[in-house]
C-alpha positions in Angstrom: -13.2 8.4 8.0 -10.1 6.7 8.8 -10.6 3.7 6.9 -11.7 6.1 3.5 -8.5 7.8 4.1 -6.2 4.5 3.8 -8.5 3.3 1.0 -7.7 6.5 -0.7 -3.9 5.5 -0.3 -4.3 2.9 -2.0 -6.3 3.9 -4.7 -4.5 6.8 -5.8 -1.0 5.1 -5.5 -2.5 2.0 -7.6 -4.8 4.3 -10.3 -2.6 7.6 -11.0 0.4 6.8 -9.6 0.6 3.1 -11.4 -2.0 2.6 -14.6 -1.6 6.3 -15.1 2.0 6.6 -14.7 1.3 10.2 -13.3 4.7 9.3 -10.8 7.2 7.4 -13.3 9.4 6.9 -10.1 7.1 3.9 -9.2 7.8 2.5 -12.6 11.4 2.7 -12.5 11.2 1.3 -9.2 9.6 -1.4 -10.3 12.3 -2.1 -12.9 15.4 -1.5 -10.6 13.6 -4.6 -9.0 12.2 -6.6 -11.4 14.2 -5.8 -14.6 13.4 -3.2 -17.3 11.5 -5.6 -19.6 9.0 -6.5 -16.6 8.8 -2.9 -15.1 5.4 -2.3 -17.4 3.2 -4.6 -17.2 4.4 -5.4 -13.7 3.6 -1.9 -12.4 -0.2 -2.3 -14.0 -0.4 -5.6 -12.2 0.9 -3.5 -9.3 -1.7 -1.0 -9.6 -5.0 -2.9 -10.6 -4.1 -5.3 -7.4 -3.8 -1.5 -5.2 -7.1 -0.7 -6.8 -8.5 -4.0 -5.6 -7.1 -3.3 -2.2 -9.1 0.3 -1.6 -12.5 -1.8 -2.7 -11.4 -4.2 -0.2 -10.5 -1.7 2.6 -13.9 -0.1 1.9 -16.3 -3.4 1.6 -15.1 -3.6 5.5 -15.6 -7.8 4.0 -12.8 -9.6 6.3 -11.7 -6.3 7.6 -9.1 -8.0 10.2 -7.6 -9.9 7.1 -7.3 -7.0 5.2 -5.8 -4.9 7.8 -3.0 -7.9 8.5 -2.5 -8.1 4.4 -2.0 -4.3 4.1 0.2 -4.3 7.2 2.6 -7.6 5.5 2.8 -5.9 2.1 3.6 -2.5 3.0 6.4 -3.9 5.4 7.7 -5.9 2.6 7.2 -3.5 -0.2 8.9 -1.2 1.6 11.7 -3.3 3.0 12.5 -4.2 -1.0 12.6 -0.7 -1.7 14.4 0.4 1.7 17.5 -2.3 0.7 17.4 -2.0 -3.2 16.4 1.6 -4.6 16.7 3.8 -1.8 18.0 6.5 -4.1 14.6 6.6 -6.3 12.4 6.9 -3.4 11.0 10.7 -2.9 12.5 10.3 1.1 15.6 7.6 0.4 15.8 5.7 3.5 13.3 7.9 5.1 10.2 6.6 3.5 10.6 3.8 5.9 9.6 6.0 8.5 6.1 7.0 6.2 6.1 3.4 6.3 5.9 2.5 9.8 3.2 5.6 10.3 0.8 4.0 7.6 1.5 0.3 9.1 0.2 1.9 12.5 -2.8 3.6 11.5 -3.8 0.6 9.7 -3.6 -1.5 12.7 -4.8 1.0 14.9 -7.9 1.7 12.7 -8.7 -2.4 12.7 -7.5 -3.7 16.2 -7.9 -0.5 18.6 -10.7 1.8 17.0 -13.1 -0.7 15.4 -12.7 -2.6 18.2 -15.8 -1.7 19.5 -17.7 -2.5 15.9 -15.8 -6.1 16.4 -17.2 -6.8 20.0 -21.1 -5.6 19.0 -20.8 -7.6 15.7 -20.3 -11.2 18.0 
């Protein structure tokens, strides 16, 4: 259930927040970063490679990867964010701490609760 739920994170962030610009925040993000005439197609690249994530997350295919690749990119997405747009995020500076909570229930959903599935797999 867990591991639909984080897939789910990433989907909707990459397919209606993103390549449906349903949150245009993301896409000014994006160009705060990046520079307006890259924000667009950026954000799509953004998005599609979020949507790619979720079918990752939920072919359980190299789940250990996965959870370490999700853990690095939200760190550093958010660290970009945290030091050079704070003002556009919905929480400022606070987001960080939404952050930190997703990074955790990533790893505990790989390393400490599919543990078990790890050790019968062997």
């Amino acid at each position: 259930m867990l591991t639909i739920a984080i897939a789910l994170v990433w989907l909707v962030n990459g397919f209606l927040c993103k390549l449906l610009n349903w949150v245009p925040r993301h896409q000014l993000i994006v160009s705060r970063i990046l520079g307006e005439e890259h924000a667009y197609i950026a954000t799509k690249i953004i998005g599609i490679l979020e949507i790619l994530m979720s079918i990752w997350v939920l072919s359980n295919i190299k789940s250990r990867w996965c959870a370490i690749t999700q853990i690095i990119i939200v760190a550093i997405m958010n660290s970009i964010e945290f030091f050079l747009v704070p003002e556009i995020l919905l929480f400022g500076k606070s987001n960080a701490i939404l952050a930190a909570i997703l990074i955790v229930i990533i790893f505990l959903n790989e390393f400490v609760l599919n543990r078990a599935n790890h050790k019968r797999s062997i």
